[in-house]
mmCIF file as gemmi writes it, N, C-alpha and C atoms, coordinates in Angstrom:
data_model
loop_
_atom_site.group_PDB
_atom_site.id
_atom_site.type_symbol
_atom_site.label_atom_id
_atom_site.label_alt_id
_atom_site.label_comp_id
_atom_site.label_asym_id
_atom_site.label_entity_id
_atom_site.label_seq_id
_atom_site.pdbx_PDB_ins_code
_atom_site.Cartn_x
_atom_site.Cartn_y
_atom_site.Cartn_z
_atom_site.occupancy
_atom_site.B_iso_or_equiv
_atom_site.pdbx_formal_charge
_atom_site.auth_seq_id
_atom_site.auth_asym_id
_atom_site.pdbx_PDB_model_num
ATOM 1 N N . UNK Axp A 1 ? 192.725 -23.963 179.081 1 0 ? 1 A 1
ATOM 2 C CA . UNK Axp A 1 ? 191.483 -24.423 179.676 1 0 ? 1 A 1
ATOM 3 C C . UNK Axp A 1 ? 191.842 -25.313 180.857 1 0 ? 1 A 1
ATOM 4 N N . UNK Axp A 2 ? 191.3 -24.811 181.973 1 0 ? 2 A 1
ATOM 5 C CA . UNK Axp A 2 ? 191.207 -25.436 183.232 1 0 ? 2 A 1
ATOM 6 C C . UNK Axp A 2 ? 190.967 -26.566 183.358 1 0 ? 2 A 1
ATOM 7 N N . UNK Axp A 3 ? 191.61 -27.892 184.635 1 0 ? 3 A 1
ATOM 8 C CA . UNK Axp A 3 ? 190.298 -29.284 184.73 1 0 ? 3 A 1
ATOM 9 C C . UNK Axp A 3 ? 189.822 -28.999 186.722 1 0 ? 3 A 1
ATOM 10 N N . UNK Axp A 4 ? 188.78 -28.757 186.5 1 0 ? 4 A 1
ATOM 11 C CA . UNK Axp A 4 ? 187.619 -29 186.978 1 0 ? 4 A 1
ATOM 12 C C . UNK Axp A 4 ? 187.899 -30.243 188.299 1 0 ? 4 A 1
ATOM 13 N N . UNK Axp A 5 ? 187.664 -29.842 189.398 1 0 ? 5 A 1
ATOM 14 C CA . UNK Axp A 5 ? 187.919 -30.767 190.294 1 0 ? 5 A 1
ATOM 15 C C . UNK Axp A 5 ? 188.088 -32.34 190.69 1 0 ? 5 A 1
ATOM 16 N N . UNK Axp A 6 ? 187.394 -32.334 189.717 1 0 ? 6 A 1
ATOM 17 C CA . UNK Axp A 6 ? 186.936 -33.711 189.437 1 0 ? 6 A 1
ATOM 18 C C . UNK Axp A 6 ? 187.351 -34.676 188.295 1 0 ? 6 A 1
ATOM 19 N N . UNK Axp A 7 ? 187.927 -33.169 187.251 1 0 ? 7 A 1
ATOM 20 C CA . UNK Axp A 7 ? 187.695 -33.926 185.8 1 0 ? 7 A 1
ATOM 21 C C . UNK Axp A 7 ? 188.642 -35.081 185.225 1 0 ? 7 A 1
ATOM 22 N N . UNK Axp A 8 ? 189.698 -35.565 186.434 1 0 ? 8 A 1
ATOM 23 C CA . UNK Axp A 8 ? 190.637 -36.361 185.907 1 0 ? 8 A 1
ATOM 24 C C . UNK Axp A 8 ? 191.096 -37.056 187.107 1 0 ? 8 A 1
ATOM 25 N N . UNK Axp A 9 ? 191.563 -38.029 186.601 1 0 ? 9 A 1
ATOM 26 C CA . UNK Axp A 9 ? 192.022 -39.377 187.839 1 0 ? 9 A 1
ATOM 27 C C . UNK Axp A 9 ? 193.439 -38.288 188.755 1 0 ? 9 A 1
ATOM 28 N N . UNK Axp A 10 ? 193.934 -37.536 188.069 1 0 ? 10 A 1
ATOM 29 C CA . UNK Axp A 10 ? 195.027 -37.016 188.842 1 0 ? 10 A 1
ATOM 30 C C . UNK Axp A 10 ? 194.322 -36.086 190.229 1 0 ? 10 A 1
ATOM 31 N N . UNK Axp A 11 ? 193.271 -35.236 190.309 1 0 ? 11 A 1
ATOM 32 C CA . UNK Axp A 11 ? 192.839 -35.374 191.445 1 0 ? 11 A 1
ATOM 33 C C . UNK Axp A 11 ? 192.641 -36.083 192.634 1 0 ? 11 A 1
ATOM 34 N N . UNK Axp A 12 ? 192.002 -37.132 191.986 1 0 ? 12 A 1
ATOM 35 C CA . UNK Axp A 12 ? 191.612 -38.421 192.982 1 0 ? 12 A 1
ATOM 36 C C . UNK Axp A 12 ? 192.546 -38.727 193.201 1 0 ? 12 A 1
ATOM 37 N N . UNK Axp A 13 ? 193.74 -39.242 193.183 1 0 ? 13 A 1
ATOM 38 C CA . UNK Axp A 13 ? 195.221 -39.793 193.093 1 0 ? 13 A 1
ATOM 39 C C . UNK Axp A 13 ? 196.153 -38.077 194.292 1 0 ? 13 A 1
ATOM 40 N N . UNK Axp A 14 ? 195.642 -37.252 194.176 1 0 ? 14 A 1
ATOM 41 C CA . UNK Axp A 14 ? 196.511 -36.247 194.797 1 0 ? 14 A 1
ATOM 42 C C . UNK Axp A 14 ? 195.508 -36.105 196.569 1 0 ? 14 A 1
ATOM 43 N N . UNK Axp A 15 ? 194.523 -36.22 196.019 1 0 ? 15 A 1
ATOM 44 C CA . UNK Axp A 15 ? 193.37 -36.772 197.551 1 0 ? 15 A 1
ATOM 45 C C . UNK Axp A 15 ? 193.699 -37.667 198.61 1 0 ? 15 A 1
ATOM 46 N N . UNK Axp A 16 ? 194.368 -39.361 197.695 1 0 ? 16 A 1
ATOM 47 C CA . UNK Axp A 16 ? 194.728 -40.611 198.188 1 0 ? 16 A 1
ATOM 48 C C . UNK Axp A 16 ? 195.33 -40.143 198.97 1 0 ? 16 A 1
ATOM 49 N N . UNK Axp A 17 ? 196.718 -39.518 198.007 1 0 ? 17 A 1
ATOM 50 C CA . UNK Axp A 17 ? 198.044 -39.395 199.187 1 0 ? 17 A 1
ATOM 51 C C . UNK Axp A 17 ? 197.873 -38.082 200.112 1 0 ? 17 A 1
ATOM 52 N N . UNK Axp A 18 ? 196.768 -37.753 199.627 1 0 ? 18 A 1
ATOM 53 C CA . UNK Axp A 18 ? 196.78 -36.093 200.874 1 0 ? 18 A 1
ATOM 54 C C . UNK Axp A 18 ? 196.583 -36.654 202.517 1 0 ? 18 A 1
ATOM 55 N N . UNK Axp A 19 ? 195.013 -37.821 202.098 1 0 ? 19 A 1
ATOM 56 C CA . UNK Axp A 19 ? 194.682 -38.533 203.062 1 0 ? 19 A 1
ATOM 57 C C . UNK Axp A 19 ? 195.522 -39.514 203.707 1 0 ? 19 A 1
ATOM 58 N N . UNK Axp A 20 ? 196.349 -39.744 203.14 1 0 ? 20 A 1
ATOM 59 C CA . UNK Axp A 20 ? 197.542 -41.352 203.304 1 0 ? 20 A 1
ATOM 60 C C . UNK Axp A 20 ? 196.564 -42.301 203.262 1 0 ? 20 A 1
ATOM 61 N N . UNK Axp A 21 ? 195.623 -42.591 202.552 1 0 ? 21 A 1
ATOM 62 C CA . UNK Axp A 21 ? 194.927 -44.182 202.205 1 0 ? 21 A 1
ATOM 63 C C . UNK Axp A 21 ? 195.753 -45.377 201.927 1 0 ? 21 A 1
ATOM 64 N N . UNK Axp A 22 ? 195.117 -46.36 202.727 1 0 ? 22 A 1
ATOM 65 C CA . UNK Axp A 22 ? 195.747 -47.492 202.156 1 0 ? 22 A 1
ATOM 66 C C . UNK Axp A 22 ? 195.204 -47.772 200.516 1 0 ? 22 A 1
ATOM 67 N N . UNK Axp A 23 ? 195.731 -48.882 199.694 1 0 ? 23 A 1
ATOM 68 C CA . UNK Axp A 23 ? 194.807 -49.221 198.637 1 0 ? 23 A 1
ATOM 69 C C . UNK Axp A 23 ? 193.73 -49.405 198.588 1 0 ? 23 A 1
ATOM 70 N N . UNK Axp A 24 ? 192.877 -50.22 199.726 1 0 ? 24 A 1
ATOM 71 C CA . UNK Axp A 24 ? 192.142 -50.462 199.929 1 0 ? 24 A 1
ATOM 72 C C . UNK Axp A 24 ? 190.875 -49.126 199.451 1 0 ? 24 A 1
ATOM 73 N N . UNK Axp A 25 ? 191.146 -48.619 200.607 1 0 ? 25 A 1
ATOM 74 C CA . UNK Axp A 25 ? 190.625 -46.93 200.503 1 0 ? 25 A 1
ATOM 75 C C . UNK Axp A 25 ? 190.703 -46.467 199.328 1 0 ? 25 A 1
ATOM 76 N N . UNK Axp A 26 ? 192.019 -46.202 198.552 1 0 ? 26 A 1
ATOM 77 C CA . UNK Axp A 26 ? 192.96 -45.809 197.857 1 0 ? 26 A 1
ATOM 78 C C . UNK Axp A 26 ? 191.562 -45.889 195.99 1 0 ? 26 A 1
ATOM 79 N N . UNK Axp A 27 ? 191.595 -47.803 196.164 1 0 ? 27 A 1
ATOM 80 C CA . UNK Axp A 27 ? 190.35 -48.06 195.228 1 0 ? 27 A 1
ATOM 81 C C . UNK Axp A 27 ? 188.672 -47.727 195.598 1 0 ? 27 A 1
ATOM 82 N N . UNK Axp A 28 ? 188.775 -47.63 196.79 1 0 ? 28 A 1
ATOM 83 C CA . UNK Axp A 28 ? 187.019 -47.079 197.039 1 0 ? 28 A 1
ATOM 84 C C . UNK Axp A 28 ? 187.038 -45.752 196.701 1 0 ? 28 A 1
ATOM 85 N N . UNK Axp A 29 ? 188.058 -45.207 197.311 1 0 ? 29 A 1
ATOM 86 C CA . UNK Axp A 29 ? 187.879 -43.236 196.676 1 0 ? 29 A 1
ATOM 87 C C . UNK Axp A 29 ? 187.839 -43.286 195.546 1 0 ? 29 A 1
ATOM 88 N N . UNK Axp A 30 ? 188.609 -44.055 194.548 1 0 ? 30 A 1
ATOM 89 C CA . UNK Axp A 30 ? 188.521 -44.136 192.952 1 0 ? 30 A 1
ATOM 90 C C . UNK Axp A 30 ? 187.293 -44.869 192.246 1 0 ? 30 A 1
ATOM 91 N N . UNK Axp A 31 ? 186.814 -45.122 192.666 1 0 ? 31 A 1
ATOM 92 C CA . UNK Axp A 31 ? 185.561 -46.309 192.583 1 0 ? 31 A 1
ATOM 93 C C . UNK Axp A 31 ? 183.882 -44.794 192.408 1 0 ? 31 A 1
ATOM 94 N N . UNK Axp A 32 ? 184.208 -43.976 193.197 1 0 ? 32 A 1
ATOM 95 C CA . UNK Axp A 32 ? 183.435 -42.931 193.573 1 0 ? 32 A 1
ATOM 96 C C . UNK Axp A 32 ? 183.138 -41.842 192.397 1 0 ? 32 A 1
ATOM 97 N N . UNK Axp A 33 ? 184.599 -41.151 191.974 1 0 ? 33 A 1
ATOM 98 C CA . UNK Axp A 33 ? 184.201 -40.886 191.053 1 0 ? 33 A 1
ATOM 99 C C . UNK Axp A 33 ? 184.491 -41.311 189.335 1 0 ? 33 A 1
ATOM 100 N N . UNK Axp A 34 ? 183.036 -41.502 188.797 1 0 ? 34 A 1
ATOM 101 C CA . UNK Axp A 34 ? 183.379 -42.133 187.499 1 0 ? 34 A 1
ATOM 102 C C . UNK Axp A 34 ? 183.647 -41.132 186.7 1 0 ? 34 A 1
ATOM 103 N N . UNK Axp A 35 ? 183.908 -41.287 185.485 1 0 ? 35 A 1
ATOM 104 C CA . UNK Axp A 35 ? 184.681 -40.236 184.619 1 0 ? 35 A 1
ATOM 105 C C . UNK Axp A 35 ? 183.025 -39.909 183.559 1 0 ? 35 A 1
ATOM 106 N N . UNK Axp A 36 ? 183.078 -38.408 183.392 1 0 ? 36 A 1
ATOM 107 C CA . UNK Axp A 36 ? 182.092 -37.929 182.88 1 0 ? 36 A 1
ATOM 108 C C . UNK Axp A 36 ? 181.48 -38.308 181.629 1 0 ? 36 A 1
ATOM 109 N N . UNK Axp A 37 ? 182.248 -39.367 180.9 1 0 ? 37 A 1
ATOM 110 C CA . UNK Axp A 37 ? 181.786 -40.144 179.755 1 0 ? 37 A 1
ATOM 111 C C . UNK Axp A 37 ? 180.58 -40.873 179.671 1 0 ? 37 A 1
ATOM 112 N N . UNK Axp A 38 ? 180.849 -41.724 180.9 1 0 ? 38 A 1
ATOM 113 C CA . UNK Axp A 38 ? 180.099 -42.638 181.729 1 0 ? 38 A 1
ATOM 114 C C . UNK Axp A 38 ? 179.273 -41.943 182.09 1 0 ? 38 A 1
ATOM 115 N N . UNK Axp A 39 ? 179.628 -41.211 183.287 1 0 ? 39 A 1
ATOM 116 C CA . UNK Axp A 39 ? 178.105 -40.582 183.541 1 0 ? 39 A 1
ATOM 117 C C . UNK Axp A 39 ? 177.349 -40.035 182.68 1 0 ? 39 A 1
ATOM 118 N N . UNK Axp A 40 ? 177.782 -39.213 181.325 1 0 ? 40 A 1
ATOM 119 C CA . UNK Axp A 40 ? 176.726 -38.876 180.162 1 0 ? 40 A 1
ATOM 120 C C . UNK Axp A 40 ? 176.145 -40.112 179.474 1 0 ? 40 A 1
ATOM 121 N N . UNK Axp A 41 ? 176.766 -41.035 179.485 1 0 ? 41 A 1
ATOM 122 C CA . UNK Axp A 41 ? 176.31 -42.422 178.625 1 0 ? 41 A 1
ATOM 123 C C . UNK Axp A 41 ? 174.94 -42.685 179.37 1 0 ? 41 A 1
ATOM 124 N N . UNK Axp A 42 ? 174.908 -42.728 180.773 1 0 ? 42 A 1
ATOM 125 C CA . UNK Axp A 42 ? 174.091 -43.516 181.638 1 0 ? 42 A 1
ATOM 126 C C . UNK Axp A 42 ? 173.051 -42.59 181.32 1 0 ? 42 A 1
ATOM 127 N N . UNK Axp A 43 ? 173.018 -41.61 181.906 1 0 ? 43 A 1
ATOM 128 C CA . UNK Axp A 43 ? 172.085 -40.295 181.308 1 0 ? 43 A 1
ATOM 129 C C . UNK Axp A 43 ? 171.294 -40.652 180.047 1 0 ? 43 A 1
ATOM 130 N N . UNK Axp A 44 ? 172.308 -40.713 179.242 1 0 ? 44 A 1
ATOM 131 C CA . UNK Axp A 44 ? 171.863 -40.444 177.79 1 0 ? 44 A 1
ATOM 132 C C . UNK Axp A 44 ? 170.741 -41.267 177.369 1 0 ? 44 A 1
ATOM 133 N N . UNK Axp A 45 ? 171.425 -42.256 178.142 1 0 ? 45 A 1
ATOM 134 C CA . UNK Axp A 45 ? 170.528 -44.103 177.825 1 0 ? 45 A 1
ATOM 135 C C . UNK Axp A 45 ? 169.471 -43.817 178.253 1 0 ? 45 A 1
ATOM 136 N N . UNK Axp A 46 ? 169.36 -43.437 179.696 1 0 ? 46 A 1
ATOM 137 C CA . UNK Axp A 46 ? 167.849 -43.375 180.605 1 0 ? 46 A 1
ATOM 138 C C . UNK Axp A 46 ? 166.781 -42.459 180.032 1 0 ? 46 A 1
ATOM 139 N N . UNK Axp A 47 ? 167.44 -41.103 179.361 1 0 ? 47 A 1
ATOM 140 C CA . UNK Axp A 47 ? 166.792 -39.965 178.548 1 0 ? 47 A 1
ATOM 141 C C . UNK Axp A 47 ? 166.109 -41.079 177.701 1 0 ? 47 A 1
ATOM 142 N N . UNK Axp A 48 ? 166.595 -41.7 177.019 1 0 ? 48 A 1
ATOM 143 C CA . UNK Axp A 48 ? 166.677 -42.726 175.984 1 0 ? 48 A 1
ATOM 144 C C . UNK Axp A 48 ? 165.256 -43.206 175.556 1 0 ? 48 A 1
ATOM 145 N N . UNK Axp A 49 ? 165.338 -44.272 176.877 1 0 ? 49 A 1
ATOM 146 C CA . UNK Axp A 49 ? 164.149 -45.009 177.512 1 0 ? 49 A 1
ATOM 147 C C . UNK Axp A 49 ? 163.416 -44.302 177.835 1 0 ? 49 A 1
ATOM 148 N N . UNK Axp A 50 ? 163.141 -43.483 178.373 1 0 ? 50 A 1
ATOM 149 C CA . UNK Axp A 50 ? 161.871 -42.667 179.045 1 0 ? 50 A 1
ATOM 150 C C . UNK Axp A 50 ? 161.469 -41.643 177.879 1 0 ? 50 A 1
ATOM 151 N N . UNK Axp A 51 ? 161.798 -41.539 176.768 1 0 ? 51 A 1
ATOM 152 C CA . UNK Axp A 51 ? 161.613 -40.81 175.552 1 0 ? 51 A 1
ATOM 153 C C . UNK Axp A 51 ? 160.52 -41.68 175.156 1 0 ? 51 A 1
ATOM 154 N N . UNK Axp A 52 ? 161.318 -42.952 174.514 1 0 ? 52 A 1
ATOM 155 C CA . UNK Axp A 52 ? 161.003 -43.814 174.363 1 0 ? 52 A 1
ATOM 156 C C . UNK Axp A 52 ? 159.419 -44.662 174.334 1 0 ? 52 A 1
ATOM 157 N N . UNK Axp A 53 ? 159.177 -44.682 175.836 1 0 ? 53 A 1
ATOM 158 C CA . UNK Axp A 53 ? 158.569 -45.423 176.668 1 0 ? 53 A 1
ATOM 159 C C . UNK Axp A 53 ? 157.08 -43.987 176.299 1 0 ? 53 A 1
ATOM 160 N N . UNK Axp A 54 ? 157.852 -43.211 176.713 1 0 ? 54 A 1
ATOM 161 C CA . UNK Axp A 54 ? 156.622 -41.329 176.488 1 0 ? 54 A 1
ATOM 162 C C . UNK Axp A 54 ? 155.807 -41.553 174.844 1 0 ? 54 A 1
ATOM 163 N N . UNK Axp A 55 ? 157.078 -41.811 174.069 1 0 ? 55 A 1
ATOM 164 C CA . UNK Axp A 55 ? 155.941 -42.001 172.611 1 0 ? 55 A 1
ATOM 165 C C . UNK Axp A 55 ? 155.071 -43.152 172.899 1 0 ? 55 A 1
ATOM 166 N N . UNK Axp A 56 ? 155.375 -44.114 173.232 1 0 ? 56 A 1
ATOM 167 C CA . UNK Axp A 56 ? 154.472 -45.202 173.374 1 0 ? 56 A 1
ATOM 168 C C . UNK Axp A 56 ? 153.078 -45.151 174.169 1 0 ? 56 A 1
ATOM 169 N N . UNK Axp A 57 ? 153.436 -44.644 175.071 1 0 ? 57 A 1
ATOM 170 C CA . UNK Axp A 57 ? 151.835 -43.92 175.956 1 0 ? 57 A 1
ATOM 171 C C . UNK Axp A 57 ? 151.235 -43.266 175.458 1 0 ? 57 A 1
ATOM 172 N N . UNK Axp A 58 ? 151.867 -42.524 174.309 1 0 ? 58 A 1
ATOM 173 C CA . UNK Axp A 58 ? 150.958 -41.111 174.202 1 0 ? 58 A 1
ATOM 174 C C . UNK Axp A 58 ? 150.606 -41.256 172.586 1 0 ? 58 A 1
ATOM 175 N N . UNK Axp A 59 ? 150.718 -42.429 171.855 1 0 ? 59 A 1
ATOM 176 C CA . UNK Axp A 59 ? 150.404 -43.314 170.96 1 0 ? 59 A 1
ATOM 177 C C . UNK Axp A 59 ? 149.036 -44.153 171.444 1 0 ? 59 A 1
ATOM 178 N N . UNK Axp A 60 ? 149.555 -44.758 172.817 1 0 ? 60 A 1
ATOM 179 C CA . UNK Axp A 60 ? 148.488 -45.3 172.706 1 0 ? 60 A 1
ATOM 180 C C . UNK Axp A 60 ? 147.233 -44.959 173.44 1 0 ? 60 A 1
ATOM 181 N N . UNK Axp A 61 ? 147.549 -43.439 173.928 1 0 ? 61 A 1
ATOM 182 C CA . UNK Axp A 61 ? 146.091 -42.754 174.236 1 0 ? 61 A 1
ATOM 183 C C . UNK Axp A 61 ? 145.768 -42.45 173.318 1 0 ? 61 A 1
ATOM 184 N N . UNK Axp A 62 ? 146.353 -41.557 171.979 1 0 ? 62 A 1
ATOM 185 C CA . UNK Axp A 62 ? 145.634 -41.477 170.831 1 0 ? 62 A 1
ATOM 186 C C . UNK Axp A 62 ? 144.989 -42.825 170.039 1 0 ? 62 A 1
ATOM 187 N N . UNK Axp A 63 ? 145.315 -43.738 170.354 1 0 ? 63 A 1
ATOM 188 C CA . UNK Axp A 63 ? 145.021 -44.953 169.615 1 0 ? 63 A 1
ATOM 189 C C . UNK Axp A 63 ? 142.939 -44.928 170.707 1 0 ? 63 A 1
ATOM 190 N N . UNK Axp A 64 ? 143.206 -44.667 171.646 1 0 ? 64 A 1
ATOM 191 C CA . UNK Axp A 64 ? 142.44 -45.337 172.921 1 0 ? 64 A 1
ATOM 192 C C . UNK Axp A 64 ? 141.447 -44.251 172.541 1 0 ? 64 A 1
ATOM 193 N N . UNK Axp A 65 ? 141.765 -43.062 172.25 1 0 ? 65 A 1
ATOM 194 C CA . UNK Axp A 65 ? 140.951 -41.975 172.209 1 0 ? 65 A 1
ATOM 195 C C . UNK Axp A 65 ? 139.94 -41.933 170.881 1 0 ? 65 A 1
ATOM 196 N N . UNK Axp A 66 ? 140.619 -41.9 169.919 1 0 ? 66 A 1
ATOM 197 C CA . UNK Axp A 66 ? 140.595 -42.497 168.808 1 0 ? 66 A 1
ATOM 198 C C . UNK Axp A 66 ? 139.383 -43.473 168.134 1 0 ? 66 A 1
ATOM 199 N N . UNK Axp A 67 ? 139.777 -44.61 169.336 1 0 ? 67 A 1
ATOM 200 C CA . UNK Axp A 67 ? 139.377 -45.954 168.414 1 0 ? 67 A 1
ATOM 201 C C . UNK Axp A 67 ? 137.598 -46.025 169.496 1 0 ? 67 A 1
ATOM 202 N N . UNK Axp A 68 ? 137.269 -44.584 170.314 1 0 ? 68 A 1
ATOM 203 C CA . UNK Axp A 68 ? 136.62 -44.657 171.363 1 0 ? 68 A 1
ATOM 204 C C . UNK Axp A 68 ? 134.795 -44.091 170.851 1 0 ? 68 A 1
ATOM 205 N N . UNK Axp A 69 ? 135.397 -43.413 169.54 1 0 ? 69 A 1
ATOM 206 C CA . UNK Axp A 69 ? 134.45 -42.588 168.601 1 0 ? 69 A 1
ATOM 207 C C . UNK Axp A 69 ? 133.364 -43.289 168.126 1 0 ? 69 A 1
């Protein structure tokens, strides 16, 4: 099984020196991409909240609808 352009710091690291970056650079190109853990975590969380946040509205239109009789 293949890695994916992105899927590992050894890319980013074969980029640095393709480009000749200083460190400087070197940590902003690495800074760019985060590792796909992270980005599913962040995801996951926000899915999370807005799930979340969706039962609560739609609770309390039935509550609103409801209590309107």
């Amino acid at each position: 099984m293949g890695r994916g352009p992105v899927a590992g710091r050894s890319t980013v690291t074969a980029l640095v020196r393709h480009l000749g970056l200083d460190r400087q650079a070197s940590a902003d190109v690495g800074s760019l991409f985060a590792s796909s853990s992270a980005t599913s975590n962040a995801v996951t969380g926000a899915a999370s909240v807005f799930f979340l946040m969706g039962g609560i509205a739609a609770a309390s239109a039935l509550q609103q609808r409801c209590g309107s009789r």
